[in-house]
N, C-alpha and C positions, 0 to 999 in steps of 0.2 A: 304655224305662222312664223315669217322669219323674224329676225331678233331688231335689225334695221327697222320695221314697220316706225313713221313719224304716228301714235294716235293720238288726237284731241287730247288725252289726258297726260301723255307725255309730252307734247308740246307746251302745255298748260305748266307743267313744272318747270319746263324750260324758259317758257317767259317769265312766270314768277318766281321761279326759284331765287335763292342768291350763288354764289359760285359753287354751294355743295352740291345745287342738282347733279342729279342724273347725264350722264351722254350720253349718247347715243355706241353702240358695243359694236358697230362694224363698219366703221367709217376710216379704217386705217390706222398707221402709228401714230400718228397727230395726235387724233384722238384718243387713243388708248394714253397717251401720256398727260393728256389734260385729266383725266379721269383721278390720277395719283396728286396732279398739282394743285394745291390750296392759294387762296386770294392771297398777296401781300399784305391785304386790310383787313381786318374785321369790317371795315366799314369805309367803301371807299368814297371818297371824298368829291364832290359835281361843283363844277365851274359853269353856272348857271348861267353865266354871259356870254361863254365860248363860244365861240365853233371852228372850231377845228376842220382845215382844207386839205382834200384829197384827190390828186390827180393822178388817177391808176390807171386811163384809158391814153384817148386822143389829147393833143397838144390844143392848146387855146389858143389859138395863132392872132387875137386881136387883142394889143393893149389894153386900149382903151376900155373895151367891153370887158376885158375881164377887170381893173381899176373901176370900172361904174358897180362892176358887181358888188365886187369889195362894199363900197364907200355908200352905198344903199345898206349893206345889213349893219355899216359900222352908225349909220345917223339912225338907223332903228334899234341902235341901243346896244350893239354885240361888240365882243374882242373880237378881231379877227387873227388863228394862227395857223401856220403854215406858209403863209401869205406866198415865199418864193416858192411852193410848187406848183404853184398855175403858172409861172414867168418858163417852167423849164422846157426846152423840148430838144429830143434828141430822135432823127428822123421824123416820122408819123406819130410817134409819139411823147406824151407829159413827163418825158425823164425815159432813164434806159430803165432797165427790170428793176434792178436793185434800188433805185432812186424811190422807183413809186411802190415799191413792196415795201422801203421804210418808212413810208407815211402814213402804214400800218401796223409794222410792228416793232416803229420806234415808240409807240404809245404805249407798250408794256411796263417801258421806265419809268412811266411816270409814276406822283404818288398821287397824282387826281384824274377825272376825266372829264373832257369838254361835253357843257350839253350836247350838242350837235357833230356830227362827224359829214360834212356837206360834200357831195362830190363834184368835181369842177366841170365836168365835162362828159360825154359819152365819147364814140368812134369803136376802137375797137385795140385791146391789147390784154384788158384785164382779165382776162383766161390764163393770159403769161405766170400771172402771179397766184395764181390758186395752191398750187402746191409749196408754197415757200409761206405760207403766211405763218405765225406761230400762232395758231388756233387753241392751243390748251392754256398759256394766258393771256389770251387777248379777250379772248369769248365772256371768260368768268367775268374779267374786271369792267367789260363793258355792260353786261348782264345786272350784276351790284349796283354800277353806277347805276341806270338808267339811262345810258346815252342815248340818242337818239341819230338816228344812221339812215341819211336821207340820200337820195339818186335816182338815178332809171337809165334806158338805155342799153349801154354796154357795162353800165356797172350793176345791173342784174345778174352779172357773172359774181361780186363782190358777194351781193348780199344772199342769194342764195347757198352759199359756199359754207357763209355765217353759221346760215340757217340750219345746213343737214349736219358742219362738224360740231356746233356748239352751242346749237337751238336760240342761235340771235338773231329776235327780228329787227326791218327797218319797217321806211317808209319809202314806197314809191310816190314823188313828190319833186319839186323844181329845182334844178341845179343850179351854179353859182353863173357860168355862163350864159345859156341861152334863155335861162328867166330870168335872176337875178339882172344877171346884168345886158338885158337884151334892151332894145332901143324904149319899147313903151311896155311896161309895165303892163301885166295882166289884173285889174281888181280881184277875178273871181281865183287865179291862182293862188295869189297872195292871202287872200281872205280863208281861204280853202287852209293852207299852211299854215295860217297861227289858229284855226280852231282847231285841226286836228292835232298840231303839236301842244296844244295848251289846255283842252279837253275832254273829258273822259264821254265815252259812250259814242264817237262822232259817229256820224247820220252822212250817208250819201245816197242822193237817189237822181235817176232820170226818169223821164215821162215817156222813153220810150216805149212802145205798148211793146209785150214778149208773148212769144209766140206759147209758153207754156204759163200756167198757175202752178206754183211753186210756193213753200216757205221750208226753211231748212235753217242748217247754222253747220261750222266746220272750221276750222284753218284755213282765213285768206291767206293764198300763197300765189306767186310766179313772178312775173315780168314781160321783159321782151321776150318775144317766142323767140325771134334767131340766136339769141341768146340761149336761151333754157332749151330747145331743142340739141343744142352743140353740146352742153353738158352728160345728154342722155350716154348712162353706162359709167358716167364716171362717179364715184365718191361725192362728189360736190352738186347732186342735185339730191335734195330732199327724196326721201320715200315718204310722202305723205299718202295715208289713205283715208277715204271718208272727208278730203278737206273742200275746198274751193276756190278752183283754180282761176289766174286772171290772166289773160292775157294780152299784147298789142306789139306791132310793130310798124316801120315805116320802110319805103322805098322798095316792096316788095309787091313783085305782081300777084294775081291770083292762083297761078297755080305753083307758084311756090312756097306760098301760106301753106295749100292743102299738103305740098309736099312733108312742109314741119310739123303740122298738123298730124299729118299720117303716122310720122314716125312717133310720134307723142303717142297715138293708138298701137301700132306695131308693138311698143314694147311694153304697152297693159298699163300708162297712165294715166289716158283719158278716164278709161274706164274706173279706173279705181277712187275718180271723185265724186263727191258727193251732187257737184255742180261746175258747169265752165262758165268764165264769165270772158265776155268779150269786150275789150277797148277803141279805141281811134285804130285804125288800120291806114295810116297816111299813103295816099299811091296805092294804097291795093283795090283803087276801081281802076286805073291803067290796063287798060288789055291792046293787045295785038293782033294781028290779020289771024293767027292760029289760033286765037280763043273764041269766035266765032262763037259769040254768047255765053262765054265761059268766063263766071264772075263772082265776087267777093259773096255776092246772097249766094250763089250755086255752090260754092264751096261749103259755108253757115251751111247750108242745107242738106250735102250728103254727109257732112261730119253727125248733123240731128238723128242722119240714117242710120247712122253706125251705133249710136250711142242709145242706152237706156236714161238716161241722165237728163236733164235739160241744158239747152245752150243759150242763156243771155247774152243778148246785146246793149252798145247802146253808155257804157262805162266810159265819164266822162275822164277817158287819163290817155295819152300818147303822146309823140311828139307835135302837139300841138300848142296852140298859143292860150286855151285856158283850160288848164288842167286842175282836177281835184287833187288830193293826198290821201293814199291808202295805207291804212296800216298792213304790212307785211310778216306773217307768221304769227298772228293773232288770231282769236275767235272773232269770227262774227256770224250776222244770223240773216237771211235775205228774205222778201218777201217781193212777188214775182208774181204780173197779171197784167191785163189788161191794157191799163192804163200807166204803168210804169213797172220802175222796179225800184226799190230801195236797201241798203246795206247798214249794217249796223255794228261798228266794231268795238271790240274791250279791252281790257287786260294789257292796252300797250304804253309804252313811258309816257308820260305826261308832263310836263313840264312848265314852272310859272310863267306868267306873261309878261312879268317882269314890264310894263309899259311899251310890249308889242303891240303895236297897231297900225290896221291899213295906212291910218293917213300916214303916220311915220315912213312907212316901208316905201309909200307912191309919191312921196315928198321928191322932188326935184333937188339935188344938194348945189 
């Protein structure tokens, strides 16, 4: 068996470890130098107000919306820092490489860490910064902490990277931009966000009926497919096997899904989970004069062909306007029938509530 294999019980160290865990033994130099590097702390130190902003991807190109984002999390009781990297853009993107790679692993310096690490935005660039991150102490010290490491999108590229060099989960969950600070406020979003980041054991389920009975448990893991598909071959996509994979994307037809999809099968990762679970697929019921009935269920349906596994649908998370929060790179356990399906996640940071609350968060400033 290779040495790379992520399995439930190494992953399990990796989340709960503190910075002595275990790495992973073929993930590259990065990695291999985290492996000799010890915490700064014995005990690092959580700034339970924080949240710390990160704009690795696209530029936030409206004022305003990104100032409402801000000044909602700061009246629901948080510091906000970084503040000037959502102001930055240089082309298509939230700052040149180096600007948004230090909003990364300027965080090394410190001697504490912000609860939250939020990302401002999706688009597309943080692949750019994969190879530059310093993964051997960043990993530990946000591990220690407890940070919590929220995004989706094109920063699927961020946190899976985490994931395979330094076994750090996040949370796929709302950004500062298009939730935070978008024109109305989502209740179920919002609601969704302070129970999963506040606690233990969170429960998601839809009513959607599935086409298998199922119940199992593994390593929720993925993101956006176009994202986690682009990574295949490289270092920075987890080897997880035995886990359960999630996936969702937006602005994509259907037979380009099957395309990412396939290659996900091609190179033996469908197969090696335990379970697929499927999100919002925004735009992928869009067809054209050449698909001539060829559609988002037909594609769901020869991936079921391919697969010994079952394929859930129905995962209330994409780019949509009410989204749940998943723990990413955590245990959980599914149960899958009929009349719905529901998830059950663990083992991932928790954090006090410190006086979060919906009303605060949907309060008008």
């Amino acid at each position: 068996m290779p040495t790379n294999i992520m399995t439930r019980r190494k992953l399990l160290q990796y989340g709960l470890g503190t910075a002595g865990a275990m790495l992973l033994q073929a993930c590259g130099t990065a990695l291999q130098r985290s492996a000799t590097v010890k915490p700064a702390h014995s005990t690092m130190p959580l700034q339970t107000q924080e949240i710390a902003l990160l704009a690795c991807s696209g530029t936030l190109p409206n004022a305003l919306q990104r100032q409402h984002g801000v000044e909602r999390l700061q009246q629901a009781g948080f510091n906000i820092s970084n503040r000037s990297a959502i102001d930055r853009q240089y082309q298509r993107f939230a700052g040149t490489d180096q600007e948004r790679l230090q909003d990364l692993n300027h965080l090394t310096q410190r001697q504490d860490m912000p609860r939250m690490l939020l990302a401002g935005r999706g688009g597309y660039g943080a692949c750019r910064l994969l190879p530059y991150i310093d993964y051997a102490r960043l990993c530990p010290m946000l591990k220690e902490a407890g940070t919590q490491i929220m995004g989706y999108s094109d920063f699927t590229a961020i946190q899976l990277a985490l994931l395979a060099k330094g076994g750090v989960g996040s949370f796929a969950g709302p950004m500062l931009y298009s939730d935070f600070g978008g024109r109305k406020l989502s209740p179920m979003t919002m609601q969704h966000f302070i129970q999963a980041t506040t606690t233990e054991n969170w429960t998601v389920s839809t009513p959607t009926p599935q086409a298998s009975t199922a119940t199992g448990e593994g390593i929720f893991w993925g993101g956006n497919l176009s994202v986690l598909s682009s990574l295949v071959g490289s270092p920075y996509l987890p080897d997880i096997r035995g886990g359960l994979l999630f996936l969702e994307d937006v602005g994509e037809q259907p037979y380009r899904l099957e395309r990412m999809l396939q290659q996900l099968y091609l190179a033996g990762i469908l197969q090696r989970q335990k379970a697929i679970f499927l999100g919002d697929f925004a735009m992928g019921r869009i067809v054209d004069a050449y698909d001539a009935g060829y559609t988002l269920d037909t594609v769901i349906a020869q991936i079921r062909s391919q697969l010994n596994i079952p394929v859930f649908t129905g995962i209330p998370f994409g780019h949509i306007h009410d989204k749940t929060t998943l723990p990413l790179g955590y245990p959980a356990r599914f149960t899958a029938n009929e009349t719905g399906l529901s998830l059950t996640f663990s083992h991932y940071p928790v954090q006090p509530a410190s006086g979060l609350t919906l009303e605060r968060l949907l309060t008008e400033s």
